[in-house]
VOBA-1610 file (N, C-alpha, C; in pm, whole numbers, padded with zeros to 5 digits, always signed):
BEGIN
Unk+14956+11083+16781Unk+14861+11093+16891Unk+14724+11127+16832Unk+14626+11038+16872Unk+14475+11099+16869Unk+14390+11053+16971Unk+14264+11194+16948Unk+14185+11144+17088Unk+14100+11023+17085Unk+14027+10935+17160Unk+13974+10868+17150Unk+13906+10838+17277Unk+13756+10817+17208Unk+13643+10800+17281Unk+13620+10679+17390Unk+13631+10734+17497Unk+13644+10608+17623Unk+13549+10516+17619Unk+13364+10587+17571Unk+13277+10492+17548Unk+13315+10373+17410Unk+13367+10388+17344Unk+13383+10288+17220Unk+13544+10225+17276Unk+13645+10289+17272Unk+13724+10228+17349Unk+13781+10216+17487Unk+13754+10143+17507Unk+13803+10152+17705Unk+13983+10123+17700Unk+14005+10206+17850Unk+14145+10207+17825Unk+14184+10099+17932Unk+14288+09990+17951Unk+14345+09922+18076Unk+14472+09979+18151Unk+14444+10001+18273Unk+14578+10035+18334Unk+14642+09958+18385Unk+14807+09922+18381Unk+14812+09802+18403Unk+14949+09801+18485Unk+15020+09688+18503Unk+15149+09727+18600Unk+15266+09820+18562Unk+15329+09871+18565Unk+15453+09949+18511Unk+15366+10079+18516Unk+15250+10086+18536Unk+15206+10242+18508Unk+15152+10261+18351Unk+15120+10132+18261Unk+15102+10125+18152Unk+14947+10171+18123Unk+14922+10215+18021Unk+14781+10266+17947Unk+14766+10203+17847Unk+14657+10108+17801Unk+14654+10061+17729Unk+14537+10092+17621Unk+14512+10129+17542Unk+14407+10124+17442Unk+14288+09985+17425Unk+14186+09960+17464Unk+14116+09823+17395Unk+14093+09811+17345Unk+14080+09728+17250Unk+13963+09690+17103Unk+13836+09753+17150Unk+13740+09773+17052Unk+13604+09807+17021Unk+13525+09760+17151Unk+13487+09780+17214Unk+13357+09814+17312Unk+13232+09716+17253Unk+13215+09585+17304Unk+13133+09553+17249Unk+13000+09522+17376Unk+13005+09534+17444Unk+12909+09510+17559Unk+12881+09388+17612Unk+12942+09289+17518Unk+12917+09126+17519Unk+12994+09075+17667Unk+12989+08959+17737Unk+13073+08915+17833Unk+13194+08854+17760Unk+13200+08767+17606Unk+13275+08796+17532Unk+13399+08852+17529Unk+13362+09007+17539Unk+13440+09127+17515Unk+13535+09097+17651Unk+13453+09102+17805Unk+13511+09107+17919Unk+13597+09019+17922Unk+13537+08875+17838Unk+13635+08743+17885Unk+13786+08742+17821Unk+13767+08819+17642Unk+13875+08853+17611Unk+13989+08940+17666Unk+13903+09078+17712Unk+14004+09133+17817Unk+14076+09105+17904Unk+14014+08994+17993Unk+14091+08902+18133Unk+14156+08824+18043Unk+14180+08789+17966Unk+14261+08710+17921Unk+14400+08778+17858Unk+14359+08925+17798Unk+14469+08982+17777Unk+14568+09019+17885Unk+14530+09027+17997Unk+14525+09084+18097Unk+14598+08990+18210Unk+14569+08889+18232Unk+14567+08817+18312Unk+14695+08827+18412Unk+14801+08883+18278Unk+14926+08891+18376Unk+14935+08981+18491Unk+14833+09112+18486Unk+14852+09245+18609Unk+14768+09179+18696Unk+14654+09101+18691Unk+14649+09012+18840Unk+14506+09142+18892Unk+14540+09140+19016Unk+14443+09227+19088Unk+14458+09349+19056Unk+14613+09367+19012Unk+14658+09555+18999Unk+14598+09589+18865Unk+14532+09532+18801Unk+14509+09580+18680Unk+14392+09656+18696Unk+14319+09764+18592Unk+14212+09852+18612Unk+14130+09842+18465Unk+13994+09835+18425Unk+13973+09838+18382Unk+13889+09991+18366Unk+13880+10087+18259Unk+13849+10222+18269Unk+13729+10243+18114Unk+13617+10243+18185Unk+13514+10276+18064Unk+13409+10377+18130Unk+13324+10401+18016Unk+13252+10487+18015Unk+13110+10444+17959Unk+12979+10464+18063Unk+12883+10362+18010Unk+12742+10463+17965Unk+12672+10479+17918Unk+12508+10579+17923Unk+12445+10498+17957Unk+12340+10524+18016Unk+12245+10445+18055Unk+12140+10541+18083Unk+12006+10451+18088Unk+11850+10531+18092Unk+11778+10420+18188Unk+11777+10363+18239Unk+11704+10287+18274Unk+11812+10179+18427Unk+11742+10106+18497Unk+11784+10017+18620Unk+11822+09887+18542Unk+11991+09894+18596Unk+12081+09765+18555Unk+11998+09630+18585Unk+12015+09534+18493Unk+11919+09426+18508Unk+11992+09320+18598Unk+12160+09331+18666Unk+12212+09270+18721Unk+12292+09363+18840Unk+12338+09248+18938Unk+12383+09312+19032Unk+12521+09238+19030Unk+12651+09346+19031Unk+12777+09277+18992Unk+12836+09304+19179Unk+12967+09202+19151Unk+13070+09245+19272Unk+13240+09176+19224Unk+13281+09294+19270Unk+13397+09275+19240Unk+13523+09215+19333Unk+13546+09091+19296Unk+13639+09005+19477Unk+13771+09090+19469Unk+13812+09104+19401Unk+13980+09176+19364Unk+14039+09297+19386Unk+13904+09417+19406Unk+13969+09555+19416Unk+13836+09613+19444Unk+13853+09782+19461Unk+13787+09848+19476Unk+13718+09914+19315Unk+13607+09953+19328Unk+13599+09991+19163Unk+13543+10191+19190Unk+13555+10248+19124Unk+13500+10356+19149Unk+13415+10406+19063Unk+13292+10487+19053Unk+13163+10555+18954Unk+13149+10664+18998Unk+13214+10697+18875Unk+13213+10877+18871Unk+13086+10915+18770Unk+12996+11006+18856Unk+12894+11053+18705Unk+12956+11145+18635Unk+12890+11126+18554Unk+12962+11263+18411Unk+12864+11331+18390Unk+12768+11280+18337Unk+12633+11313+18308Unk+12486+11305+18382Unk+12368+11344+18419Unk+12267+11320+18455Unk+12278+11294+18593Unk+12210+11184+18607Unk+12154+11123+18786Unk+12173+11010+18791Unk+12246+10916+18860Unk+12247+10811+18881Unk+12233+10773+19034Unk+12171+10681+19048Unk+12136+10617+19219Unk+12230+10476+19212Unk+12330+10480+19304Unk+12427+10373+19311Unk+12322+10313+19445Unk+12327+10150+19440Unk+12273+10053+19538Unk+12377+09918+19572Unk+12431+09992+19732Unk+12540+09898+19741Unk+12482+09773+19855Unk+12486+09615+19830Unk+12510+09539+19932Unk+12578+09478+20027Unk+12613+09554+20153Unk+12713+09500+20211Unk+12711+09317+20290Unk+12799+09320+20302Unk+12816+09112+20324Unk+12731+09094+20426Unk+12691+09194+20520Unk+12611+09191+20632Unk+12437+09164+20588Unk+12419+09145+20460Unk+12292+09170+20383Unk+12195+09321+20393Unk+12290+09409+20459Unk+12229+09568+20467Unk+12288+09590+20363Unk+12176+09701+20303Unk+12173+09780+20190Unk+12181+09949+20245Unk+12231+09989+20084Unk+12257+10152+20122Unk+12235+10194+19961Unk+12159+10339+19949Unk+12158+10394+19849Unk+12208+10526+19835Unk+12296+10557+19708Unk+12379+10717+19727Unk+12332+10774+19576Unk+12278+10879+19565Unk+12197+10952+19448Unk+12366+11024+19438Unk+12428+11002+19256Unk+12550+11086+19241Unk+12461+11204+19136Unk+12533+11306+19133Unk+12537+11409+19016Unk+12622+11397+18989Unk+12613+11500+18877Unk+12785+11535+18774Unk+12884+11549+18863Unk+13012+11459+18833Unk+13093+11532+18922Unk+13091+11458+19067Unk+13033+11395+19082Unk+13009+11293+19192Unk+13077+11187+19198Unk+13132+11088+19273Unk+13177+10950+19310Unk+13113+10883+19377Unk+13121+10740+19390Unk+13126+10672+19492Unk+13227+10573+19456Unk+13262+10502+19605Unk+13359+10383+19569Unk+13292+10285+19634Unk+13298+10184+19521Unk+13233+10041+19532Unk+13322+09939+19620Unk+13350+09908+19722Unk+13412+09840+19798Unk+13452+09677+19709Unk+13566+09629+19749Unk+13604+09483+19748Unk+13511+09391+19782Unk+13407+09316+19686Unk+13349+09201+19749Unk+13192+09264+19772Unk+13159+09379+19759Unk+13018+09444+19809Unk+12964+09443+19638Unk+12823+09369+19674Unk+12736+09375+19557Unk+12717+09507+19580Unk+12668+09547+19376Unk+12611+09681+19330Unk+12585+09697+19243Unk+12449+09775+19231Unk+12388+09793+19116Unk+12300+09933+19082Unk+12292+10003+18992Unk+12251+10122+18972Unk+12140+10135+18902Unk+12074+10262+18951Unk+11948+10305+18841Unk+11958+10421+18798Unk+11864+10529+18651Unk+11883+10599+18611Unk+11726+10650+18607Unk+11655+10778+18617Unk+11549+10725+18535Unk+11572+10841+18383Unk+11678+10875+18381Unk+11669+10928+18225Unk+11817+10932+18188Unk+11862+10987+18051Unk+11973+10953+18027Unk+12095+10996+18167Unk+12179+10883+18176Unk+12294+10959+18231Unk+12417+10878+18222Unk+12535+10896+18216Unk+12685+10876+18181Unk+12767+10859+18322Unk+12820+10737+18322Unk+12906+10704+18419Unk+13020+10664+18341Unk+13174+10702+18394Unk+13283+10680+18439Unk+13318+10535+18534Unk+13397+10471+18493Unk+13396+10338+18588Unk+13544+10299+18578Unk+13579+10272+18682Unk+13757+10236+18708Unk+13748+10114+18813Unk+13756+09963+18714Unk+13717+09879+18779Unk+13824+09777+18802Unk+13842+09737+18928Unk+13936+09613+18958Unk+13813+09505+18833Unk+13886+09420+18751Unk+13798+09340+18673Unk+13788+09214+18678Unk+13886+09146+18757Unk+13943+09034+18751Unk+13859+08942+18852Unk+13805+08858+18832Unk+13703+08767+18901Unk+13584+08828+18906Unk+13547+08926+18890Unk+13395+08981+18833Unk+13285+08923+18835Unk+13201+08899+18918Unk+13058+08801+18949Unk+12939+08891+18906Unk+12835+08866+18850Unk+12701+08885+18846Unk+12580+08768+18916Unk+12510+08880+18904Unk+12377+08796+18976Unk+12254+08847+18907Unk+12163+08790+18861Unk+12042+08872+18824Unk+11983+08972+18921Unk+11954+09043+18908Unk+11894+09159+18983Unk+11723+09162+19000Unk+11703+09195+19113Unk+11519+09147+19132Unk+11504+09308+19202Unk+11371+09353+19164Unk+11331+09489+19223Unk+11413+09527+19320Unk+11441+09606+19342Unk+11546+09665+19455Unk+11384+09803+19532Unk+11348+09780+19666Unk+11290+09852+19714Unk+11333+09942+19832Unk+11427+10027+19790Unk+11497+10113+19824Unk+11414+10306+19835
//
């Protein structure tokens, strides 16, 4: 047994109740595409579990069709910006210790304005981006 760092390796949870270790953390879509592919067999039940820093407003706005995803802060301030299908928007400022849950199918995207550390437990499977344009929130 040893510990290991969630930011460099992310862990998959998968059917049977399984934990899986990932290869190296590379940030690439790459990385993601290899994962769904390892993966492919847990379907929607699968979870993807990382840990991200960030300083600055995500340059994309993701949504997830398959599951719910959840963002836990660890660190600092983060402002979660969710779009619901209705084209209304909503903004939730987390602290340490904070959640929100990202709904099935609802665009979202976050800002920081100094360092801070999120937790992420994500349905991964069909995973969409969009470029992200000022958010005036």
């Amino acid at each position: 047994m040893a510990a290991v760092d969630i930011a460099r390796y992310p862990v998959h949870l998968g059917l049977g109740a399984l934990a899986e270790i990932e290869p190296a953390f590379t940030g690439s879509m790459s990385w993601y595409e290899d994962y769904a592919q390892r993966h492919a067999v847990d379907g929607a039940e699968g979870r993807l579990v990382t840990a991200h820093r960030f300083d600055a407003p995500w340059t994309m706005w993701e949504m997830h069709p398959c599951g719910d995803e959840v963002v836990l802060c660890i660190d600092g301030t983060i402002v979660v910006h969710q779009e619901q299908p209705d084209g209304s928007t909503a903004s939730l400022t987390l602290e340490r210790g904070q959640y929100v849950i990202n709904p099935r199918g609802v665009w979202h995207t976050a800002d920081a304005d100094g360092p801070a550390t999120a937790l992420f437990i994500t349905a991964g499977m069909g995973t969409e981006h969009r470029p992200r344009q000022r958010l005036s929130a």
